[in-house]
C-alpha positions, 0 to 999 in steps of 0.5 A: 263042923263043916258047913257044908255037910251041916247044910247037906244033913239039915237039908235031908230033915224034912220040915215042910210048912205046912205041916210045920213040924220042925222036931226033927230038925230042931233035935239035931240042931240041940245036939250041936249046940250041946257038942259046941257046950252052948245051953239050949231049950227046945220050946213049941209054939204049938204040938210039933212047932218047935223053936230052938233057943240058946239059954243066954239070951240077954246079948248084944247079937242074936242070930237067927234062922228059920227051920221050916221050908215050903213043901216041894214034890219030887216031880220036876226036881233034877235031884230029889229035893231032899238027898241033900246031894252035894256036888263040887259047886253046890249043896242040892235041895229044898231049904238049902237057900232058904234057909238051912244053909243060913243055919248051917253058916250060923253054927260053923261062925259060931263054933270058930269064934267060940274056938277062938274066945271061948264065950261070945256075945251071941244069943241064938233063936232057930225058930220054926213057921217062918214060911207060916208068919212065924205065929209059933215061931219068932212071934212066939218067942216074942210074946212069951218073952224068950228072946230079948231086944237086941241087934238081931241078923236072921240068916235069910237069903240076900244079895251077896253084897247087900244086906237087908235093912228094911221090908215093906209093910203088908195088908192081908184082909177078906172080903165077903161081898153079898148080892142079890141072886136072880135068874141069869137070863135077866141080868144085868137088868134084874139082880145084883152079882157079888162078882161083879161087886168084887170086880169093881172092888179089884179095878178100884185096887188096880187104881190104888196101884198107880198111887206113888208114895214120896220117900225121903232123900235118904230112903230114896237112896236106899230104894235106888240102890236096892233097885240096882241090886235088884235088877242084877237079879237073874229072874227081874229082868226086863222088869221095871221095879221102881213101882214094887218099891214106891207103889202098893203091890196087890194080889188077889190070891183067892176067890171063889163066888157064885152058887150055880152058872144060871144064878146071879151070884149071890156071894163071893169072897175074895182074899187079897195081899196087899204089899205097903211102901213106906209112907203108907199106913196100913189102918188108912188103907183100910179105912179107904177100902171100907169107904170103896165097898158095899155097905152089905160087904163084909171086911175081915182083916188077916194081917196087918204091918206097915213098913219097918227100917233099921238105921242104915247107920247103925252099928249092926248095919255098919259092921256087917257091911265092913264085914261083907266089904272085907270078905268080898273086896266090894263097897257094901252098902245096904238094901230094903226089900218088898217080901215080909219075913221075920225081921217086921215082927222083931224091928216091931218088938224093939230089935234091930233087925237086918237080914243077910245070908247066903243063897240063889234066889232064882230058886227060891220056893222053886225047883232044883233049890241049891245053895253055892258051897263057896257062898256059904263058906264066904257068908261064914267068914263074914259072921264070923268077922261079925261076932268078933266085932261084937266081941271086941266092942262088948269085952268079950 
């Protein structure tokens, strides 16, 4: 298999989430499988929400990657987001960062060290609803027990030189706010807006903001370094990113409040995401905002994690960072992230989980989504050096 005409095939497979059916996508990927004479079952988390698994799931390395992709319409794009074009430099399209062209690595690393050794210590999960919050994918898998604690790499999208070892906690909660609706030519005097609660509840967030959280000399490190390599990042710059680390990030992503312009509004709700640094417990958040709100308001929380880390000394950590040592001839070292992905709900059930892949991430969930062909060869060779360092130390 070539890595490059995989990425460019899984690319021309449409899986938007939403929907979030991954059929298609989860089929072709069974028939290489099958061709590299590895067992798989396809299981779905739902009707349409398919995850592909290899049988032999009690192994030291499992390697992962997410089907599902965000929807894109053509309009804006360079090149339809689904040709899958490939030129001299790129493969083009939705998903070939991320994170079918983690996929595709996976499965030409895997065949190489098959065609070497024959069996591997390697279990497989290519998992749908990633984009989603994984409920029917990895979460899935998970609480039905199809997959194992183990070291787990998840072919995410990364920094060339820096595998990820840690993400930051999230908090995700709807607040209804009520109030007490008048005629607008009397307000403020008369009436109390459920806007205007949900106001001063957004200025209190924006306080919590300000709250820095102390790390350890070690984490302190890490976020140093993962600053670093942030900031080399083409679309951070001019950015200070020292508070996206330390400090509590929030989003109010919806609201909508009111019943007419001439009525003091008497609801509005307001989703809010917020994104938690290490140090910071999602449950004594909680706990403050509820302290922070009207007693009329009504809290319902979505999501909750706190921060998640793998031993940077690990052995999983350690070999891949040789590995992207060798292969890019750099001193290694990891990095902790602000997103959430898959790797929260793993390192939580007991896997060690990093994440490290090939991709630009200037065009993630963007236009005109590419992938370098000469990054997935690379990041092809590293897991490749990988599982034959798994191999070696497990006696395969």
């Amino acid at each position: 298999m070539d890595v490059v005409r995989i990425c460019s095939e899984l690319v021309k497979i449409k899986s938007e989430n939403p929907p979030g059916d991954t059929t298609e996508v989860a089929q072709y990927i069974a028939s290489l499988l099958e061709g590299l004479g590895i067992r798989s079952d396809i299981t779905e988390g739902s009707p349409g929400h398919c995850n592909v698994i290899s049988r032999e799931q009690n192994r030291a390395l499992m390697l992962s990657g997410h089907m599902d992709v965000v929807p894109a319409m053509e309009e804006g794009w360079d090149i339809p987001p689904y040709a899958g074009v490939v030129d001299d430099t790129y493969v083009h399209g939705r998903g070939s960062t991320d994170m079918k062209g983690g996929c595709a690595v996976i499965l030409t690393a895997v065949e190489r060290a098959m065609d070497d050794c024959g069996e591997i210590p390697v279990s497989l999960a290519f998992v749908c609803d990633e984009e989603g919050g994984g409920r029917y994918g990895t979460r899935y898998l998970i609480e039905k027990q199809l997959i194992h604690p183990c070291d787990a790499l998840i072919a995410e999208p990364t920094p060339a030189f820096a595998p990820s070892v840690g993400q930051k906690g999230i908090c995700r909660f709807e607040v209804e706010f009520t109030g007490t609706p008048g005629h607008s030519s009397l307000f403020p005097v008369v009436g109390e807006s459920a806007i205007m609660q949900a106001f001063s509840f957004l200025a209190w967030v924006d306080v919590l903001h300000n709250r820095v959280y102390p790390q350890s000399p070690a984490l302190e490190e890490l976020i140093e370094h993962s600053i670093a390599i942030s900031d080399m990042q083409e679309e951070r710059e001019g950015h200070e990113l020292s508070p996206i680390f330390r400090q509590i990030m929030y989003n109010p992503g919806l609201i909508s409040g009111g019943e007419r312009v001439n009525i003091v509004a008497q609801k509005c709700r307001l989703t809010m995401d917020l994104r938690l640094p290490w140090g910071c417990d999602c449950d004594d958040i909680l706990r403050e905002i509820y302290g922070q709100l009207p007693s009329s308001a009504k809290v319902t929380p979505l999501t909750k994690a706190n921060a998640s880390l793998t031993d940077p000394e690990s052995f999983l950590v350690q070999s891949t960072a040789n590995a992207i040592s060798s292969v890019y001839h750099v001193a290694s070292k990891p990095m902790v992230q602000w997103a959430a992905s898959d790797a929260r709900a793993l390192r939580k059930a007991g896997f060690r989980a990093i994440e490290y892949g090939p991709g630009e991430l200037c065009g993630l969930h963007g236009l005109n989504e590419r992938v370098r062909i000469d990054q997935l060869r690379s990041v092809e060779e590293i897991y490749y050096r990988l599982i034959n360092t798994y191999r070696e130390k497990y006696g395969f």
